[in-house]
N, C-alpha and C positions, 0 to 999 in steps of 0.2 A: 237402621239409619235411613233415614229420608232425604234428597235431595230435594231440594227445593227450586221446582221451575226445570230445570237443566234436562233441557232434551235430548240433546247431542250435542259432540264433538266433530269440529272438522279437521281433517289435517291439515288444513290450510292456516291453523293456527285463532279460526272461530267459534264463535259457540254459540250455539243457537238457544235460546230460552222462550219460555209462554210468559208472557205478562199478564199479572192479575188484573182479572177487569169485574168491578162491583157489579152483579146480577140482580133482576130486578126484586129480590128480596135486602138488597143494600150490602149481601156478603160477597168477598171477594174468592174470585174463580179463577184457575188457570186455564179455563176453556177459550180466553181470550185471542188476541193477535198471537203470530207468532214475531218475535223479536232479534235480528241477527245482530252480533256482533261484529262490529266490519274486524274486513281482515287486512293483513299487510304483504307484499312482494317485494320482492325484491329485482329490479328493473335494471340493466348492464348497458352500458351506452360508452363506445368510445371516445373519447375527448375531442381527437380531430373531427367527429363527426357532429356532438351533439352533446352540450356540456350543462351541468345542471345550474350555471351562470348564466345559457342560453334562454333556460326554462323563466327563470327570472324574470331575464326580459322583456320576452316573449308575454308570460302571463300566464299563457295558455300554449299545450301542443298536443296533435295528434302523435302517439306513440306506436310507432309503423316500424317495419322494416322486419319484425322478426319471424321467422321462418320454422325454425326447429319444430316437429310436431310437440313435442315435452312443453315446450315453452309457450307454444299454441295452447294447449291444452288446458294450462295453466292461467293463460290470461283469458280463456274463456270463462273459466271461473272466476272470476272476479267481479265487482259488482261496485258501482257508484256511490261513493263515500269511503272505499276503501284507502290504507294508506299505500304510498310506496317508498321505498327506498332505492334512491339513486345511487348506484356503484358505477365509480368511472375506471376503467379499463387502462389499459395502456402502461405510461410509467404511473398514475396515480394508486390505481389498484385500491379503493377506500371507496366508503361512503359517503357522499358528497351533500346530501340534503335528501330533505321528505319533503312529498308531493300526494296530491291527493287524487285519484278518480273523479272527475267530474260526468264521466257517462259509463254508460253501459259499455261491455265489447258489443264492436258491430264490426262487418265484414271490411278489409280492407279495399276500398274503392279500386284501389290500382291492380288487385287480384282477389277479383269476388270467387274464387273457387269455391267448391263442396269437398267435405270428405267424404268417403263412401258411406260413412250413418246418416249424412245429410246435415253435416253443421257445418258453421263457419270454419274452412279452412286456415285462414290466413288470415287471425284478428287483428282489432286496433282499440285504441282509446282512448280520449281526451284526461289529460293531465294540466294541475295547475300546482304552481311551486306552493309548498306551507313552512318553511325553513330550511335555511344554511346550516351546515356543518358545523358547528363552532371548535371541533377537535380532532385530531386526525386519528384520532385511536381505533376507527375503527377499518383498521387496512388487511388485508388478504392477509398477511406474514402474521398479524396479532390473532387475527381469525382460526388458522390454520395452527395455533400453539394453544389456542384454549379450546383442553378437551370437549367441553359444550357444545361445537359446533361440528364434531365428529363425523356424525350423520346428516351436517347442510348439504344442500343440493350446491350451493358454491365451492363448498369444497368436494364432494362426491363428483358432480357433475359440472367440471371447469367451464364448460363449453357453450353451460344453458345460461340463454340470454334473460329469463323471467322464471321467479319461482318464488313461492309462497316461501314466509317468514312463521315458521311457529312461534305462539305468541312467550314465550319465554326467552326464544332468543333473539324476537323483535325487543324485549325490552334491555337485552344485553348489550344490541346494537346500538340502540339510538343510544345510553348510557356512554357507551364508546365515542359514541360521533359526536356527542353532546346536541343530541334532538330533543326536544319536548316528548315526554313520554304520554302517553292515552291519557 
């Protein structure tokens, strides 16, 4: 059985593919670019702090503040065009809207630290709103009863503030919240 193009899997819920590009005999080759499938996070923001209403109006924001190395980690991997998922925290505990990466991570201005590898410790990145929530279905309590999400880093690890979305249950969620799907 042949796969066609598919070079890899990320856990992060992407997939990287070769696109055919016609060579100069006119047949087409997977020697081409390589082609990423963006990918989706999931992004915790408390309410009194910073509400995905705020994003709105705002436009645009820098996405700061978060500390946890896991969570670091995570949003150093990420890459411009990807989506997110705004979860708001508090008494909401739900999905509140998708937003998009408009840049790359880069160092957080207000603590340009190193890790000992020599990367950015303490990322950030520009976010801009792509949709409202239209349903509240997709809340921690709903989450946490559908066995599907067993193994989420939201439910496994309450505490991380940014974590990749596998793309099966990025389409669960937005289904939930009522987002535009890919």
């Amino acid at each position: 059985m042949r796969r066609r193009g598919l070079i890899a899997a990320s856990p992060f819920g992407s997939r990287i593919f070769r696109r055919p590009v016609a060579s100069a005999t006119g047949r087409l080759s997977c020697a081409g670019a390589i082609l990423r499938v963006m990918a989706t996070f999931l992004l915790k923001t408390e309410p009194d702090d910073y509400r995905y209403a705020d994003l709105q109006r705002d436009g645009r924001t820098v996405w700061d503040g978060v500390a946890n190395a896991t969570a670091c980690l995570h949003m150093r991997a990420a890459k411009a065009g990807d989506a997110a998922l705004i979860y708001e925290t508090g008494g909401h505990k739900r999905v509140t809207g998708l937003a998009r990466l408009v840049s790359e991570p880069y160092a957080d201005p207000e603590r340009p630290d190193l890790t000992k590898a020599g990367e950015i410790k303490f990322v950030v990145f520009d976010l801009e709103p792509v949709a409202e929530a239209t349903k509240d279905g997709a809340t921690l309590a709903a989450i946490k009863a559908d066995p599907r999400f067993g193994g989420f880093e939201l439910v496994t690890q309450s505490r991380l503030s940014a974590m990749p979305v596998p793309a099966t249950l990025d389409r669960a969620l937005r289904a939930m919240a009522g987002l535009p799907s890919r």
